[in-house]
KEKE-322802 format. One record per residue (C-alpha): z, x, y; residue number from 1. Coordinates in nm, 2 decimals. Last residue first. Example, Ala and Ser with C-alpha at 12.3 -4.5 7.8 and 13.67 -1.06 7.14 Angstrom:
REM KEKE-322802
ATOM, w, u, v, n
ATOM, 0.71, 1.37, -0.11, 2
ATOM, 0.78, 1.23, -0.45, 1
This chain:
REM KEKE-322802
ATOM, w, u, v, n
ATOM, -2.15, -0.81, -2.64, 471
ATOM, -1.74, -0.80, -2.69, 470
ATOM, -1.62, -1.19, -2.76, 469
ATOM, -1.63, -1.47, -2.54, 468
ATOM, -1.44, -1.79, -2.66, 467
ATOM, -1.45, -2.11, -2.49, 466
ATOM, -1.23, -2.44, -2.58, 465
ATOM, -1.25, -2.74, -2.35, 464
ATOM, -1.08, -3.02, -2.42, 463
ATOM, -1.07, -3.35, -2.26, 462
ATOM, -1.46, -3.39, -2.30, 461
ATOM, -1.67, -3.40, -1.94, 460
ATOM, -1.66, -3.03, -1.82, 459
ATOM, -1.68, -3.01, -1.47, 458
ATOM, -2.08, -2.87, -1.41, 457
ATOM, -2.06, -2.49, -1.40, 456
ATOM, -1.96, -2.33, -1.09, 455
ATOM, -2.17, -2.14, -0.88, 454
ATOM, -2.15, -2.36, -0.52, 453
ATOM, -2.32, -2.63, -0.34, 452
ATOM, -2.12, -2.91, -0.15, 451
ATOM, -1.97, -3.19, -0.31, 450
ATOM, -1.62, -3.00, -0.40, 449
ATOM, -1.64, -2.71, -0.12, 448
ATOM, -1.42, -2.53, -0.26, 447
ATOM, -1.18, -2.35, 0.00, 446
ATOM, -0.85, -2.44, -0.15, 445
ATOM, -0.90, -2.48, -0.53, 444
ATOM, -0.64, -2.24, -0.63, 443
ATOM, -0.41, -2.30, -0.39, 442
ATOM, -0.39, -2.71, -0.42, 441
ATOM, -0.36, -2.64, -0.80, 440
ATOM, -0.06, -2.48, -0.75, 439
ATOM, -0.14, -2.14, -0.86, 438
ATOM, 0.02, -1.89, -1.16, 437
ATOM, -0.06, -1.53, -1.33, 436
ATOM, 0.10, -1.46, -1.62, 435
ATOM, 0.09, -1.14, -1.74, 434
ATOM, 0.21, -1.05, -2.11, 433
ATOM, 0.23, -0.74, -2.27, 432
ATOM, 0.22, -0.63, -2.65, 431
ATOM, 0.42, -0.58, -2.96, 430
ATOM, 0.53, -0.80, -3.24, 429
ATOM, 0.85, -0.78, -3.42, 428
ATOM, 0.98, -0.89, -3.15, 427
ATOM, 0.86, -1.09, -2.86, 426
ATOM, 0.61, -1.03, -2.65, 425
ATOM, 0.67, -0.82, -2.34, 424
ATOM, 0.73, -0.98, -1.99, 423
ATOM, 0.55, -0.98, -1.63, 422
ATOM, 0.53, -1.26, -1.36, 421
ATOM, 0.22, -1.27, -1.10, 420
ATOM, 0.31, -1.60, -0.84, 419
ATOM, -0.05, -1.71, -0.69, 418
ATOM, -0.11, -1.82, -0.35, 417
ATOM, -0.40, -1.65, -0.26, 416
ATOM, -0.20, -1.30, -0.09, 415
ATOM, 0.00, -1.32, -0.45, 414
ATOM, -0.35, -1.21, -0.60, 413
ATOM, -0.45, -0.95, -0.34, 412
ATOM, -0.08, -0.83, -0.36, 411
ATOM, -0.07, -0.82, -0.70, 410
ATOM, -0.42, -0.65, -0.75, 409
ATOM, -0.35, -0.36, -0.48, 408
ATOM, 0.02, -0.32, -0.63, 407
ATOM, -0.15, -0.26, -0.98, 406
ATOM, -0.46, -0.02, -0.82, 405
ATOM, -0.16, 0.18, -0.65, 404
ATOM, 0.02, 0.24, -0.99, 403
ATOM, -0.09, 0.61, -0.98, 402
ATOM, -0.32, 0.61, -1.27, 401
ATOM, -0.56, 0.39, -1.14, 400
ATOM, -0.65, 0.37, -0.74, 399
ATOM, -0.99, 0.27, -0.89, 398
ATOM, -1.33, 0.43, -0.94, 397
ATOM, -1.17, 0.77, -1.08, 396
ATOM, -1.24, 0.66, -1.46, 395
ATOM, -1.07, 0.63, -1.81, 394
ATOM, -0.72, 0.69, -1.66, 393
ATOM, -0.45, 0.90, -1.89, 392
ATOM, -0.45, 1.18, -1.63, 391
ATOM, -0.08, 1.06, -1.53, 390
ATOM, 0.03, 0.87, -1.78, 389
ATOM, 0.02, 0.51, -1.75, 388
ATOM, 0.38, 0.37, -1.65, 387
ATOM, 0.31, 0.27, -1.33, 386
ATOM, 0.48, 0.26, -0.98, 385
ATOM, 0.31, 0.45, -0.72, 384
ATOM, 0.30, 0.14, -0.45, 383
ATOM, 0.56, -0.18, -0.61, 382
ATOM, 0.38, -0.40, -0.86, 381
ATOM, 0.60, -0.25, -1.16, 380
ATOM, 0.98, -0.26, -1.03, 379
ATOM, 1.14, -0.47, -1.25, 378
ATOM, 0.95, -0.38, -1.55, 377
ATOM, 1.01, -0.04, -1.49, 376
ATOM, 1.30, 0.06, -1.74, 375
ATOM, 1.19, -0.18, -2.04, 374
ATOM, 0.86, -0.03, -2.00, 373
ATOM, 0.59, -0.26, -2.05, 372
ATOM, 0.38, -0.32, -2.39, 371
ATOM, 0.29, -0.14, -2.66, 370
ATOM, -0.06, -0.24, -2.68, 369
ATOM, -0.16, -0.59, -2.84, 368
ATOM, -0.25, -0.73, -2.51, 367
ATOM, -0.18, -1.07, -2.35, 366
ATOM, -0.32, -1.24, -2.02, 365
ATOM, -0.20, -1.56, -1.92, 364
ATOM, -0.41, -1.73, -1.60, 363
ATOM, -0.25, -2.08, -1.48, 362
ATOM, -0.36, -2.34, -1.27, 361
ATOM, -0.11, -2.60, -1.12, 360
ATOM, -0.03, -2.93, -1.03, 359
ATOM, -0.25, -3.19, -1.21, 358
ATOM, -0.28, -2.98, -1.51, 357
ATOM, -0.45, -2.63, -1.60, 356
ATOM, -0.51, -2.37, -1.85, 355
ATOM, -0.67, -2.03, -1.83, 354
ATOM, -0.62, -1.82, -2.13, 353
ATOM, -0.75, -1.42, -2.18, 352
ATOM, -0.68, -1.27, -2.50, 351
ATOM, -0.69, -0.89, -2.59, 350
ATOM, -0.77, -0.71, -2.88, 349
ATOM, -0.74, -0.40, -3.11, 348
ATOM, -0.50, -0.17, -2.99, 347
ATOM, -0.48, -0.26, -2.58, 346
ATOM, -0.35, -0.01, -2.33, 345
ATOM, -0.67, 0.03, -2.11, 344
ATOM, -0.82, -0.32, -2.21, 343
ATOM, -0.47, -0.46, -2.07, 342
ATOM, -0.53, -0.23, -1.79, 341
ATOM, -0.87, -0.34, -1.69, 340
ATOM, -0.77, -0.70, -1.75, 339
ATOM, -0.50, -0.67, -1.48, 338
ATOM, -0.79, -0.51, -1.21, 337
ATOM, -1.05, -0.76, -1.28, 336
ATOM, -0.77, -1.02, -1.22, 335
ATOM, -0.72, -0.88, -0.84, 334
ATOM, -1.09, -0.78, -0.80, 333
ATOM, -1.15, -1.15, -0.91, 332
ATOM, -0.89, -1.27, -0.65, 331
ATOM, -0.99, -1.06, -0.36, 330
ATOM, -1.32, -1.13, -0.35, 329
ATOM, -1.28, -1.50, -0.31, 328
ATOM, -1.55, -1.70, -0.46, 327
ATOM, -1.37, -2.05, -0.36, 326
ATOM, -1.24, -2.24, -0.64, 325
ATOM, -1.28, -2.55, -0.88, 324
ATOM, -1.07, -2.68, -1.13, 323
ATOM, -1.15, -2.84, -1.50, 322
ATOM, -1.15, -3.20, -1.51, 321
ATOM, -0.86, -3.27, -1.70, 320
ATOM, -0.69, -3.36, -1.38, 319
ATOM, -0.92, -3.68, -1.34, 318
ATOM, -0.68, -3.83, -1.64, 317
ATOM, -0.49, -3.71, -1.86, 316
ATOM, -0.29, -3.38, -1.92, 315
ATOM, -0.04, -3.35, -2.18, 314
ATOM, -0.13, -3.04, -2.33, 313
ATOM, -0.27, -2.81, -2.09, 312
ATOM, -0.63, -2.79, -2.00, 311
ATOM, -0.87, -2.60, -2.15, 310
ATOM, -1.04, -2.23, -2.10, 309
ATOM, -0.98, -1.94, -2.37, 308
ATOM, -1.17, -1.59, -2.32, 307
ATOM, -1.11, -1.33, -2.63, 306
ATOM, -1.15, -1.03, -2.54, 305
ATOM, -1.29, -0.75, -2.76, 304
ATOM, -1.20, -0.34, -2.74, 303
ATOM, -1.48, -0.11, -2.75, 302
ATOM, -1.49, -0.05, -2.37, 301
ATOM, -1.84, -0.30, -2.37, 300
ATOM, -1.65, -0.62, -2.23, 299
ATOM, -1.50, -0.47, -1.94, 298
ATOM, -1.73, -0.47, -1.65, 297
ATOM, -1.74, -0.85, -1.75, 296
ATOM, -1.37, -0.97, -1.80, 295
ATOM, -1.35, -1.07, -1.41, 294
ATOM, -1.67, -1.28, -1.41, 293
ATOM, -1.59, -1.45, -1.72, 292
ATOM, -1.28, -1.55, -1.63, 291
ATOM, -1.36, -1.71, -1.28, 290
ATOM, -1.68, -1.91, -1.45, 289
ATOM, -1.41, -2.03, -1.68, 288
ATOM, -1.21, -2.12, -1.36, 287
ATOM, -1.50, -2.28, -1.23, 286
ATOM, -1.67, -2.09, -0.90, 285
ATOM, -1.78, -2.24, -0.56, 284
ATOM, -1.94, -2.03, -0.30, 283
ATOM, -1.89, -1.95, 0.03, 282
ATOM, -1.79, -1.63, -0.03, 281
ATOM, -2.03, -1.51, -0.27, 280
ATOM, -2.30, -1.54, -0.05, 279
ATOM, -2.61, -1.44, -0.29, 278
ATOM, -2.51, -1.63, -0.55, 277
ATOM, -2.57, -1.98, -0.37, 276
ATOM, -2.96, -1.88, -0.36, 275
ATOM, -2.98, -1.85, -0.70, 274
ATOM, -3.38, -1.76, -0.75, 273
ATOM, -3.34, -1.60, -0.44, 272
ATOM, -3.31, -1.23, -0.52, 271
ATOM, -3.56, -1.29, -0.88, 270
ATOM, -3.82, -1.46, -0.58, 269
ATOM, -3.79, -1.16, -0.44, 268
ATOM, -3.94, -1.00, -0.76, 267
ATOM, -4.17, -1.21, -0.77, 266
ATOM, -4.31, -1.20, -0.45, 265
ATOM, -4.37, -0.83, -0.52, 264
ATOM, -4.55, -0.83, -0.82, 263
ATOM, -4.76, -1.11, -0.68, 262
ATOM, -4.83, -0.90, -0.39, 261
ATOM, -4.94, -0.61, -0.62, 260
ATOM, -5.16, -0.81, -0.80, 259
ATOM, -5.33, -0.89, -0.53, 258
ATOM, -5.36, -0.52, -0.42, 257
ATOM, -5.51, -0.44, -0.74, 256
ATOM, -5.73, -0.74, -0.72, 255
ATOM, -5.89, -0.63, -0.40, 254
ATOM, -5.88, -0.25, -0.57, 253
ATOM, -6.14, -0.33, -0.82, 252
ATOM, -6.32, -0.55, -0.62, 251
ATOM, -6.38, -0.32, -0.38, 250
ATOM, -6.69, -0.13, -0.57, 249
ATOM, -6.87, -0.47, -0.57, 248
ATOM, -7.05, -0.56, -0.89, 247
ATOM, -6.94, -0.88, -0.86, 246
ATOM, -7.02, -0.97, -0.49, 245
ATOM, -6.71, -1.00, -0.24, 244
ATOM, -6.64, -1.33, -0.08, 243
ATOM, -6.42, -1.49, -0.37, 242
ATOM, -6.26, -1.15, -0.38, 241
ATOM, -6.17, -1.19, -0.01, 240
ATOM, -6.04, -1.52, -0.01, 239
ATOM, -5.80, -1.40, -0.29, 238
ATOM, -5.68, -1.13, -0.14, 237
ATOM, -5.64, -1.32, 0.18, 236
ATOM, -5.40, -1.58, 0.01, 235
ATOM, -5.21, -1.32, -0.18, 234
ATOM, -5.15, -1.09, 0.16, 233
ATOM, -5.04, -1.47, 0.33, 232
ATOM, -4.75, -1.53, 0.06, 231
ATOM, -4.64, -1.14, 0.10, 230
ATOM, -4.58, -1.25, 0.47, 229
ATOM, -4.41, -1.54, 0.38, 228
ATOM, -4.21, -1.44, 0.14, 227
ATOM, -4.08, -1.12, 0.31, 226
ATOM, -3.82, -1.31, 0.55, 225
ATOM, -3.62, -1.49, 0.28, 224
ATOM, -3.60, -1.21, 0.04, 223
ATOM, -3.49, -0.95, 0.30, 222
ATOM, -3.24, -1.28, 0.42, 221
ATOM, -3.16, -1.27, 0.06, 220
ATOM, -3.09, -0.89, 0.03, 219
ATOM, -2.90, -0.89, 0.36, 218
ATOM, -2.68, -1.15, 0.24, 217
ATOM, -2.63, -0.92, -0.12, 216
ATOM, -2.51, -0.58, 0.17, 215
ATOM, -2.31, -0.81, 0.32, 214
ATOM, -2.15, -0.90, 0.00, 213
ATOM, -2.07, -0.51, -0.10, 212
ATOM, -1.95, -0.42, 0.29, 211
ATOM, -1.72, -0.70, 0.21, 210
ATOM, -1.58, -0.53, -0.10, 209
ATOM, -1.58, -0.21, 0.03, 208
ATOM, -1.39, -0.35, 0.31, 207
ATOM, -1.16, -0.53, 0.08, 206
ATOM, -1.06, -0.19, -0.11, 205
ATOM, -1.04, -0.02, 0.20, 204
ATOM, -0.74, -0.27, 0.33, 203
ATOM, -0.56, -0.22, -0.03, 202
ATOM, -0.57, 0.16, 0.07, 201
ATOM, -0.42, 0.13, 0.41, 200
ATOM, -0.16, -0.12, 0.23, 199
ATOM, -0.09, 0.17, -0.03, 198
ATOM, -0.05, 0.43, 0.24, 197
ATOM, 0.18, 0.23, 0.46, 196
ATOM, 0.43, 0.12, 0.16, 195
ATOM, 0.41, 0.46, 0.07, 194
ATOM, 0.51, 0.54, 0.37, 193
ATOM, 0.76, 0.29, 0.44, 192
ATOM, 0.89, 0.40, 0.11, 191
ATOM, 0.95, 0.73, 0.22, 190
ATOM, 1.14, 0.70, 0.58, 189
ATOM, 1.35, 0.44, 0.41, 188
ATOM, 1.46, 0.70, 0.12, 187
ATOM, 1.50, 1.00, 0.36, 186
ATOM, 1.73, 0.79, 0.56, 185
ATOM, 1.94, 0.68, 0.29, 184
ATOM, 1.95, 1.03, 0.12, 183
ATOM, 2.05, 1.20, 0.48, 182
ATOM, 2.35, 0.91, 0.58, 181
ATOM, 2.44, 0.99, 0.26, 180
ATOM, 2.48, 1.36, 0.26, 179
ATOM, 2.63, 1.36, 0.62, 178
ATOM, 2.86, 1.11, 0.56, 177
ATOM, 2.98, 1.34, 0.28, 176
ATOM, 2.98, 1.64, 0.50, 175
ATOM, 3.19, 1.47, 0.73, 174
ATOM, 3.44, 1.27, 0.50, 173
ATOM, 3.52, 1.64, 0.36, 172
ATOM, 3.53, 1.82, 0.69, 171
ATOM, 3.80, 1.52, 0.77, 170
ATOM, 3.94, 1.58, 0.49, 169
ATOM, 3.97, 1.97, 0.56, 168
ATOM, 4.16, 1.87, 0.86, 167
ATOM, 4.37, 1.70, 0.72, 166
ATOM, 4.50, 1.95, 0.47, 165
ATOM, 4.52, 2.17, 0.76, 164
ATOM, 4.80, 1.98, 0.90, 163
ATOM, 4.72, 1.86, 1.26, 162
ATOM, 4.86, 1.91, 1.61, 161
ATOM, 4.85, 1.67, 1.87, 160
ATOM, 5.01, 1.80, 2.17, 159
ATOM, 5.30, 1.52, 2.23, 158
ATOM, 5.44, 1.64, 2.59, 157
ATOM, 5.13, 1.81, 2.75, 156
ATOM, 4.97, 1.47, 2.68, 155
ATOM, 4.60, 1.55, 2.51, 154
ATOM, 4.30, 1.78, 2.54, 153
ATOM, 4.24, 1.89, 2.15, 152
ATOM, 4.36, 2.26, 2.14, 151
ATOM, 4.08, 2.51, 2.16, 150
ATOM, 3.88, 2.59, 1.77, 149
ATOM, 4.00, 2.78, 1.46, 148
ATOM, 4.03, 2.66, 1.11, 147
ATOM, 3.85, 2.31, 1.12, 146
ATOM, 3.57, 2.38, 1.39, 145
ATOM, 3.46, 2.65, 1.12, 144
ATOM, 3.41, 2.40, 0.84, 143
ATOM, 3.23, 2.16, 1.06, 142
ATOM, 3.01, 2.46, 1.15, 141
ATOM, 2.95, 2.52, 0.81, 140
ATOM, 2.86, 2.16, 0.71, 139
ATOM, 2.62, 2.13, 1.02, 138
ATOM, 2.43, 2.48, 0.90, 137
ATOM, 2.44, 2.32, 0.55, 136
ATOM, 2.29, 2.00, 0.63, 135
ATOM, 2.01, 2.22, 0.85, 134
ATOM, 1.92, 2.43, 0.61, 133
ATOM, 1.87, 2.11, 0.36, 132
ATOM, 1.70, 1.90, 0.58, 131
ATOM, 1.45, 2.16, 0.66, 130
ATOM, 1.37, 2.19, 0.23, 129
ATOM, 1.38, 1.82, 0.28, 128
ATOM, 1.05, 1.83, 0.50, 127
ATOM, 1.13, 1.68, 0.81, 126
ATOM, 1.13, 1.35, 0.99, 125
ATOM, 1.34, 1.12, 0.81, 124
ATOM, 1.58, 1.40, 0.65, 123
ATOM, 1.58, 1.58, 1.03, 122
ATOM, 1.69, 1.28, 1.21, 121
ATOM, 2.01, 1.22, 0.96, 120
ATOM, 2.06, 1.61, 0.97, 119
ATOM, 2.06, 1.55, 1.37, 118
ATOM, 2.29, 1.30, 1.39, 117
ATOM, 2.56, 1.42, 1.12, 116
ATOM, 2.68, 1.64, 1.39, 115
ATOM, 2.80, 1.33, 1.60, 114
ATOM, 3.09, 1.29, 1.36, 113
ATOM, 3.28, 1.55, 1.53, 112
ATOM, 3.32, 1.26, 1.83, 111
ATOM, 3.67, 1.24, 1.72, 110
ATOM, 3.79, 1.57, 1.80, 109
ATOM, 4.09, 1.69, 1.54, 108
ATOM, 3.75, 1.86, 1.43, 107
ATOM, 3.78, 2.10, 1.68, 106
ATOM, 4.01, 2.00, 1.97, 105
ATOM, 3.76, 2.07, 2.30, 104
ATOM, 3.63, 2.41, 2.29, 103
ATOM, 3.55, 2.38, 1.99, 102
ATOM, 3.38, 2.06, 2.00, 101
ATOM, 3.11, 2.16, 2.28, 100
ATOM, 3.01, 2.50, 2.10, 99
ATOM, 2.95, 2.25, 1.73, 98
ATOM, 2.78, 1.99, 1.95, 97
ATOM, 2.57, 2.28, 2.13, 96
ATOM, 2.54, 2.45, 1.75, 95
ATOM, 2.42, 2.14, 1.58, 94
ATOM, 2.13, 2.00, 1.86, 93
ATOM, 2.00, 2.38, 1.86, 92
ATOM, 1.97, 2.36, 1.45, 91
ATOM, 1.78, 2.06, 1.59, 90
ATOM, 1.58, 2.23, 1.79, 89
ATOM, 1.51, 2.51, 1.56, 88
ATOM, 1.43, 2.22, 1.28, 87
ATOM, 1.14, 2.07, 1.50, 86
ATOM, 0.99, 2.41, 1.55, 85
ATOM, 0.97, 2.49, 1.22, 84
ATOM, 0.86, 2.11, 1.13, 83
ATOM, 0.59, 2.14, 1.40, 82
ATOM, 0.61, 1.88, 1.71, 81
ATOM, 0.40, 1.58, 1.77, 80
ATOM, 0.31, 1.61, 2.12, 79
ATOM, 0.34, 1.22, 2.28, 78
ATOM, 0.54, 1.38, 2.60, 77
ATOM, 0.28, 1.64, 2.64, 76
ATOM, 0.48, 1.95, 2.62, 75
ATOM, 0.56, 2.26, 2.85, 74
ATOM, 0.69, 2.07, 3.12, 73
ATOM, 0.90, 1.84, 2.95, 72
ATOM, 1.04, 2.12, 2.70, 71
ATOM, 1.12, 2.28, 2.99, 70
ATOM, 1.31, 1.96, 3.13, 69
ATOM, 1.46, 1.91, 2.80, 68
ATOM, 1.60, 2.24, 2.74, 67
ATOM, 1.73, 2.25, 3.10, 66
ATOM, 1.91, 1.97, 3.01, 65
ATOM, 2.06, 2.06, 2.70, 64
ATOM, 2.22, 2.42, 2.87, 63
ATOM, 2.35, 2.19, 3.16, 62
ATOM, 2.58, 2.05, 2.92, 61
ATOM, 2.67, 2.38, 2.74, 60
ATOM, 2.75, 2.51, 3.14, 59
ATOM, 2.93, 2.20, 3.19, 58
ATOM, 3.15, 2.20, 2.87, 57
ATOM, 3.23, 2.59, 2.96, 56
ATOM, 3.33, 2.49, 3.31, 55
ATOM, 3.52, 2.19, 3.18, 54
ATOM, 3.76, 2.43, 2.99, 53
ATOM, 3.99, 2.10, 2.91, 52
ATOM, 4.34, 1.98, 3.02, 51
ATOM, 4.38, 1.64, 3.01, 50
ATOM, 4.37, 1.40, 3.35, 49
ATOM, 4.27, 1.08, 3.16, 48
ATOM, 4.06, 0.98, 3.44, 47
ATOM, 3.92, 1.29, 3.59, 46
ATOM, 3.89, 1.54, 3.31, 45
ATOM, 3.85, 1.33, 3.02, 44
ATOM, 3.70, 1.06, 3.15, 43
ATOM, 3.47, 1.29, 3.33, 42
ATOM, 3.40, 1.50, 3.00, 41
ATOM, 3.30, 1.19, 2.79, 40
ATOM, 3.08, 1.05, 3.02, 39
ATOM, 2.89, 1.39, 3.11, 38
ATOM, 2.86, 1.40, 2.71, 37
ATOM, 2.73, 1.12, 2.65, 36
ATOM, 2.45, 1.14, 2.90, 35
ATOM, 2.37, 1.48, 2.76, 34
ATOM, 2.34, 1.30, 2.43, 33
ATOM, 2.11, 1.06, 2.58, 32
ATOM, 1.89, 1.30, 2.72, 31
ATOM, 1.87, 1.49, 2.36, 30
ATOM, 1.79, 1.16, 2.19, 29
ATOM, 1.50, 1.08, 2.43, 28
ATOM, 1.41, 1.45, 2.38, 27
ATOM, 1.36, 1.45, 2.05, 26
ATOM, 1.18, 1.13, 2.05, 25
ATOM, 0.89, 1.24, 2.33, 24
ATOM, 0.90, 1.52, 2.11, 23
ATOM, 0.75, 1.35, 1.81, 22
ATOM, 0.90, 1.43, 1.49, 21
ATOM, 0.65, 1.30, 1.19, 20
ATOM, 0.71, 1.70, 1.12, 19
ATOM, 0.40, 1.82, 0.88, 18
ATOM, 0.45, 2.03, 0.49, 17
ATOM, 0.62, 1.83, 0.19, 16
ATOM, 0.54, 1.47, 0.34, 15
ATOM, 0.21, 1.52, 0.49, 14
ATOM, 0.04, 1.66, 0.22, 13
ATOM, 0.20, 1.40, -0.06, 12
ATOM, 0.04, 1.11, 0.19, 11
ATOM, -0.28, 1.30, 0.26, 10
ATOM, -0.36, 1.33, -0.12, 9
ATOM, -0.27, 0.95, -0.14, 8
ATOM, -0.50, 0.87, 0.09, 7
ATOM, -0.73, 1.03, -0.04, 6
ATOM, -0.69, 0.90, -0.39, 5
ATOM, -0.72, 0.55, -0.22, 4
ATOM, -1.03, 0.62, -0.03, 3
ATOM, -1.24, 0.78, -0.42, 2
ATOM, -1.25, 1.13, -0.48, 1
């Protein structure tokens, strides 16, 4: 299982079974409503002078205190509570507000609203299955508060009275605030988590990649460091077997061990033969070079692709020259990944064309498959978001499949300055189309233009035209 299949495994774990409900937040919440309360029942009382069982609204009061101290005591303050014990003290949370309400004007009370508070906590925290229980608990309660509950403290002289009718419509504007405040909650709370997972698993793609060029710098400062040592092994070997009589029994393995050293020296002179390649980093690359690169690891799936490299029409001058860039990992993972799927989907072909002028570079990438969802065009790129089936993907070494390896390669490629736009061709034919765009200045930021690098030498005609079929 590759780190972004992990991490998604984790994501779907965590969302159906663990709380993300920390107690240190329940009981900020709880304090504050306790606050709230104590406000509400002095104005009452004391300034407004209404009549209200204040002993019973203490004593429910005091009950949420004591709650929080022992939960205090017993709890570290960042202990990350379990969803069943999360949801009892919430369903706690619904029944003190539902005790405190009743005995102060039922749902002719204005502060009846407060019950969607902890159903809107619970659908960002819990499990839906706990958002559900405790939705209907609050909805129940709100219906009970509506046909029986103490008179709402008031003037003695005008005691406020309600129709039932009007009281079930505010039951009705209740629950339905309840619902919606729930679905837009639960909706935030999950695409910050995807958003989370996906850009831990982007993150583990570019450490891989690193950890992939370190590895090719330690292989030329191996290289480096060996050649001299094997250099002196050849020079003694052959000092000795001048030395050595003919019919010596050493000379046999003298020259085996010379040959040995040759062997070796060659081989690390194969590492360092292109010492530029071995840094990837700091190297320069053409756009064909770019191309070419990206398409490799997909040339042999069956499928050709056609490579095309020229300027746009119209250009003249130095910005036919064909641009430079920086080896940045990101980018070739990035079109490596959009050529993979165009392979993926294609029927018989695909066609690769990077074009240029004096302000931008361009990458169009076409398929013959059946193109993009009308329904998800708008939305492809975002984590989880594809329209391959699920099992449909050739191999496991890429987030594929899930629409994470798509959001990886737009973000990687959007991260260099490029805009990635998506269409379908035209009817009657059939197929997708990626355009992926630079200004120029993007594209070749980071070249070192005089210094060494990869690239192939700028191209000298006006148009350059290449083709690179399946090998």
């Amino acid at each position: 299982m590759t780190p972004e299949h992990s991490i998604l495994s984790r994501f779907w774990q965590s969302s159906e079974e663990d709380s993300q409900l920390r107690l240190q937040t329940i009981v900020r919440l709880r304090w504050l409503g306790v606050l709230g309360q104590l406000v509400a029942i002095a104005v009452v009382a004391l300034v407004l002078d209404f009549r209200l069982p204040v002993g019973w609204c203490l004593f429910l009061t005091a009950c949420s205190a004591w709650l929080n101290v022992y939960l205090a005591v017993r709890f570290p303050a960042r202990h990350r509570l379990s969803s069943r014990l999360a949801t009892i003290l919430l369903c706690y949370d619904i029944l003190q507000l539902a005790a405190l309400l009743y005995f102060t004007g039922g749902v002719q009370n204005p502060f009846t609203m407060l019950l969607v508070v902890p159903v809107t906590v619970s659908a960002a925290t819990l499990p839906p299955r706990n958002t559900m229980a405790l939705a209907l608990l609050a909805s129940v309660a709100t219906a009970v508060l509506a046909v029986t509950h103490f008179p709402l403290p008031w003037y003695p002289s005008a005691p406020v009275d309600h129709p039932l009718l009007y009281d079930l419509g505010i039951v009705t504007a209740v629950v339905a605030t309840m619902l919606f405040m729930a679905l837009y909650a639960r909706r935030l709370t999950r695409e910050s988590k995807l958003m989370s997972a996906a850009l831990t698993a982007t993150e583990l793609v570019l450490a891989r990649e690193q950890k992939l060029h370190a590895l090719d710098g330690l292989a030329a400062a191996a290289a480096h460091e060996l050649g001299t040592p094997l250099s002196t092994i050849v020079l003694v070997t052959k000092e000795m077997q001048a030395g050595l009589p003919k019919d010596s029994a050493l000379s046999e393995d003298v020259e085996l061990l010379r040959q040995q050293a040759l062997r070796c020296r060659e081989i690390l002179q194969k590492l360092t033969r292109h010492p530029t390649e071995q840094d990837p980093l700091h190297g320069n690359i053409s756009l064909q070079e770019m191309l070419e690169e990206a398409a490799g690891p997909y040339m042999g799936d069956g499928k050709p692709i056609h490579i095309f490299v020229h300027p746009k029409s119209g250009t003249t001058g130095a910005a036919q020259e064909q641009p430079l860039s920086a080896r940045r990992p990101g980018v070739l993972y990035g079109l490596g990944n959009l050529i993979e799927n165009a392979v993926d989907f294609a029927r018989v072909r695909v066609d690769l064309t990077g074009e240029w002028d004096q302000d931008s570079v361009s990458v169009t990438l076409t398929d013959d498959g059946p193109g993009f969802k009308p329904e998800i065009m708008d939305t492809l790129g975002e984590p989880y978001v594809t329209s391959r089936p699920e099992g449909a993907r050739k191999s496991t070494s890429k987030a594929g499949g899930l629409g994470l390896g798509f959001f990886i390669a737009k973000t990687l490629l959007e991260r260099s300055g490029a805009k990635v736009a998506l269409e379908n061709k035209e009817a009657p034919q059939t197929g997708a189309i990626v355009r992926v765009v630079w200004p120029r200045d993007a594209f070749e930021a980071g070249a070192e233009l005089s210094g060494p690098g990869t690239a192939l030498p700028r191209p000298q005609v006006r148009v350059t035209t290449v083709e690179v079929y399946d090998r």
